[in-house]
PAFIDO-267125 format. One record per residue (C-alpha): residue in three letters; x, y, z. Coordinates in steps of 0.5 Angstrom, whole numbers, padded with zeros to 4 digits, always signed. Layout:
<recs>
ALAXYZ...
</recs>
This chain:
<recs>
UNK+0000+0000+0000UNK+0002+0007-0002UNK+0002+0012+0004UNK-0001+0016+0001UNK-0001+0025+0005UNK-0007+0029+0004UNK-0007+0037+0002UNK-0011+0041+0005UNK-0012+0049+0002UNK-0017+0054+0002UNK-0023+0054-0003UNK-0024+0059-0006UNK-0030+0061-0004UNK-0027+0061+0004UNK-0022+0067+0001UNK-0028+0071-0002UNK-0031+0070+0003UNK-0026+0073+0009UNK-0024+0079+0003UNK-0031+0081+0003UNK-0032+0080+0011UNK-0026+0084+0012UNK-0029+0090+0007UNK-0034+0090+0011UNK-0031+0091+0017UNK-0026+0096+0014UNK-0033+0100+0011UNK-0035+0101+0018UNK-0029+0102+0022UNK-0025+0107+0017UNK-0031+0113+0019UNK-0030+0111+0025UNK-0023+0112+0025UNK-0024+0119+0022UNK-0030+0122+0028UNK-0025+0120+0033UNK-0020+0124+0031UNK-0024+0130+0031UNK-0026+0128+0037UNK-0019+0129+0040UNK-0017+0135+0037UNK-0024+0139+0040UNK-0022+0135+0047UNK-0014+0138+0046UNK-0018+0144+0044UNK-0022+0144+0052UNK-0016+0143+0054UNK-0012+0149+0052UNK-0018+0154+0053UNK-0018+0151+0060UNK-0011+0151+0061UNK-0011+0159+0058UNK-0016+0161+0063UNK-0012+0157+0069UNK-0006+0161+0067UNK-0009+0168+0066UNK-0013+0168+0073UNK-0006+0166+0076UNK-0002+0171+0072UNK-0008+0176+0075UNK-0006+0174+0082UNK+0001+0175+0082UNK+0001+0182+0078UNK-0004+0184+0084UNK+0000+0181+0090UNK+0005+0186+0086UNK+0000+0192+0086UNK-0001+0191+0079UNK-0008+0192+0077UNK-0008+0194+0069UNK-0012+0188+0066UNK-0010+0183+0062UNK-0010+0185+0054UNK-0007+0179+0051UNK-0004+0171+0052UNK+0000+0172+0045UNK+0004+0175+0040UNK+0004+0176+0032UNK+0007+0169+0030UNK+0006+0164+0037UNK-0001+0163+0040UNK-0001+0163+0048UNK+0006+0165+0049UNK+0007+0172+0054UNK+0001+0176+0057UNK+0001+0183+0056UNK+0006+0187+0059UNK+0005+0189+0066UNK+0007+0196+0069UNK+0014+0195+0070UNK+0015+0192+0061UNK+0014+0184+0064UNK+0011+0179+0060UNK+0010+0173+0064UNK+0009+0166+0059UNK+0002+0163+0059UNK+0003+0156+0058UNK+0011+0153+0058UNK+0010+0151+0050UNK+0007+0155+0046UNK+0004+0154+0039UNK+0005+0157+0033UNK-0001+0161+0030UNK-0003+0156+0024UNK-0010+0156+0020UNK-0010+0149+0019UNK-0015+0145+0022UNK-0014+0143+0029UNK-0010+0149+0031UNK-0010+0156+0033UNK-0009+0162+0029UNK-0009+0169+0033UNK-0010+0176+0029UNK-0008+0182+0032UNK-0012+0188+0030UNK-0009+0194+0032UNK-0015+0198+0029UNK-0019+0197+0036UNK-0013+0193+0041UNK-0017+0187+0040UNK-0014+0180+0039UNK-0018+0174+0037UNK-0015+0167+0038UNK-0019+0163+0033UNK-0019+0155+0034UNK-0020+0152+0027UNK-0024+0146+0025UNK-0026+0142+0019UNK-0032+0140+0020UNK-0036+0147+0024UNK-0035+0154+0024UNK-0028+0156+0027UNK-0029+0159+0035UNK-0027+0166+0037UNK-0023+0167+0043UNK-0022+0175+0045UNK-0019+0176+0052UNK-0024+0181+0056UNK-0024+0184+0063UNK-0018+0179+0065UNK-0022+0174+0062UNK-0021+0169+0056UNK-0029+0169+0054UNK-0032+0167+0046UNK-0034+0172+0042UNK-0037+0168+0037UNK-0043+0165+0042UNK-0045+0159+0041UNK-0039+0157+0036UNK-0036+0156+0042UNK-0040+0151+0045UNK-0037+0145+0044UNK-0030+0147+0047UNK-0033+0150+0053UNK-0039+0146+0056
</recs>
């Protein structure tokens, strides 16, 4: 008697059947994929104006115990986001957060536009999806301007 050895393969309706299987779950998991990451720069977003609000009330805080009153105009200059406050009455500029961002239109990030026809600056966080939020710092206070385009980033 021959001995005799047995291959064994895939058919070629089991591999059709795991390739359409698998273009399935790629169909719902690539949107999914996309949402998340929205997701995560509006929640780095929250972040950052809670960091911002944090940083202007401790910097209100040392310029008082200093006997410096003047208000707070601003947390940045042309080219970064978030980087010095406006200068107290002694010229000090004290930093707002330890790693600034520089001011970029892409989506995902904050652009700043200094208008030196009314002193106000706007800090924008651009979004693909919604329209753009508009942060001015007011009263010491780092507030929307836009109303409810903010509502995502601070609710």
């Amino acid at each position: 008697m021959k001995n005799q050895k047995s291959k064994s393969a895939f058919t070629m309706i089991e591999l059709v059947f795991v390739i359409v299987v698998i273009g399935i779950l790629a169909a719902v998991a690539i949107p999914r994929l996309a949402a998340t990451r929205d997701d995560a720069e509006v929640t780095k977003a929250r972040v950052t104006v809670a960091s911002i609000r944090n940083a202007l009330s401790m910097e209100r805080q040392k310029r008082i115990l200093r006997g410096d009153f003047a208000a707070i105009t601003a947390v940045g200059s042309g080219t970064n986001v978030f980087d010095k406050f406006s200068a107290d009455k002694d010229g000090n500029q004290g930093d707002v957060l330890e790693y600034p961002m520089t001011s970029s239109t892409s989506s995902g990030h904050w652009s700043i536009v200094v208008n030196n026809d009314d002193a106000l600056t706007t800090y924008t966080f651009n979004q693909n999806s919604m329209t753009n939020p508009v942060f001015v710092v007011e009263d010491g206070k780092f507030v929307c301007k836009t109303g409810s385009d903010c509502s995502s980033l601070i609710d």
